[in-house]
Phi, psi and omega in degrees: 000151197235133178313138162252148178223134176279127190311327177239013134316298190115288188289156174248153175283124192255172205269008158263338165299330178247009177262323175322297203258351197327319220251000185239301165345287178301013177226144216279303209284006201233281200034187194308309179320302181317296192299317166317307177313298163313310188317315197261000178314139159285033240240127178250111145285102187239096178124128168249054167299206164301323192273311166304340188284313113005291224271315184312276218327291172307315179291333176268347181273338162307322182070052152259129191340287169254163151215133177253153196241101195249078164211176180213037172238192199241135206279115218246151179303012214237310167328283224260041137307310217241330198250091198313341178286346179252137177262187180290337148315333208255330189302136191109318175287153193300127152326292167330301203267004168259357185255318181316302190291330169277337163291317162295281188322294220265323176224135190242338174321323190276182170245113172260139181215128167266108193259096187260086182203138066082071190285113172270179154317294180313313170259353201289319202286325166326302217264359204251343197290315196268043148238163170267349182210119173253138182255160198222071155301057188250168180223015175222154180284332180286345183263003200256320173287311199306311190272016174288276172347312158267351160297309221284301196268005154299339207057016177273129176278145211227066169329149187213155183193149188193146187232131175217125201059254196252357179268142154220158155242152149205149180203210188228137159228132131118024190285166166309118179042029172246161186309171151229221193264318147330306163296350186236352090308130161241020150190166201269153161339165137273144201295121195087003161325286159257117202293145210257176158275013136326306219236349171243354167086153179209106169307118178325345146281325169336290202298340161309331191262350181264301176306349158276308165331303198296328203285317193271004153286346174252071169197314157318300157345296217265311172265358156080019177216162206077204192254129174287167152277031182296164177043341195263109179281121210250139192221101187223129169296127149255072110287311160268341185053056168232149162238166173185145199248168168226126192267153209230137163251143164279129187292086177293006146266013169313131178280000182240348157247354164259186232286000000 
């Protein structure tokens, strides 16, 4: 096997890279274009949690190029029901330098880049600027407005995804003429309203199944094919093992995407 290169991608593909993906090759919607696409793909993760954890794993077994990594806590026994990316070894450790390593482990092709800080008012728009698509693994409402708000005045679409107990939702905010997380919340709770999973518990497989979700919407996303979750609020009990959408209109009086 011979590196391949698309002429107007650019980067090629090597030949531990197409025995890697050989199962995204043989397939019409992917192929060598597809895979390329990925390769040069940009995908910023904010959080490497429960939801984050799912969404590294896939994406980089995906073989998208970069990926940046947005948290600052330490990986705690408390983690690891739900957040697969970390062992028992791991507890203690900055999260970020124990999902690098293990992300690295599983596809060493990529670039992984890490930000162990805090997303504010102040870095959000810095550190979100130089990607193309952010996925929003938060587990609080000020960092879930905080990344709407700057994809929205970034021009970046926001997988959005979010868990509680035996629940999840996901969809996209911030695509070219679809809502944003605004339009469906135009403000945040008062603060202790809604119980965090600290205090209300979450099953431990939910974020697998919301974070496969998200993974495979940015992966859409990236190839540019199937039906997106724009407007569509994707919503499932896993208890009843029922989904059911909800469709979401953008709000032209919003204050931060509309006219």
């Amino acid at each position: 096997l011979e590196p391949v290169r698309d002429a107007q991608a650019g980067p090629a593909l090597s030949k531990q890279e197409i025995l890697r993906y050989s199962r995204h090759l043989i397939m019409p919607e992917v192929g060598m274009e597809g895979q390329l696409k990925l390769k040069q793909a940009k995908v910023l993760l904010i959080g490497a949690g429960g939801l984050g954890a799912p969404l590294g794993l896939y994406l980089a077994a995906a073989g998208v190029g970069k990926l940046g990594l947005v948290d600052f806590d330490v990986v705690d026994f408390t983690n690891l029901q739900r957040q697969v990316t970390f062992s028992s070894t791991d507890v203690g450790r900055p999260k970020l330098e124990a999902a690098k390593e293990r992300l690295s482990g599983l596809n060493p092709e990529i670039q992984i880049d890490t930000y162990e800080t805090k997303l504010t008012s102040q870095n959000a728009l810095d550190i979100l600027r130089e990607y193309d698509i952010v996925v929003d693994g938060t587990d609080n409402f000020p960092t879930r407005y905080l990344v709407n708000d700057a994809c929205v005045l970034l021009g970046k679409p926001n997988v959005y995804g979010s868990i509680f107990r035996f629940e999840g939702q996901a969809t996209i905010f911030g695509y070219p003429g679809g809502p944003c997380y605004r339009c469906l919340y135009p403000e945040p709770p008062p603060p202790g309203l809604v119980p965090s999973c600290a205090e209300g518990g979450v099953l431990g497989v939910l974020p697998g199944s919301g974070g496969a979700i998200q993974a495979m919407e940015t992966i859409k996303l990236i190839l540019g094919s199937g039906d997106h979750l724009v407007g569509r609020l994707l919503v499932f009990d896993a208890l009843a093992m029922r989904f059911r959408e909800l469709k979401l209109r953008k709000n032209p009086e919003c204050p931060v995407c509309g006219e």
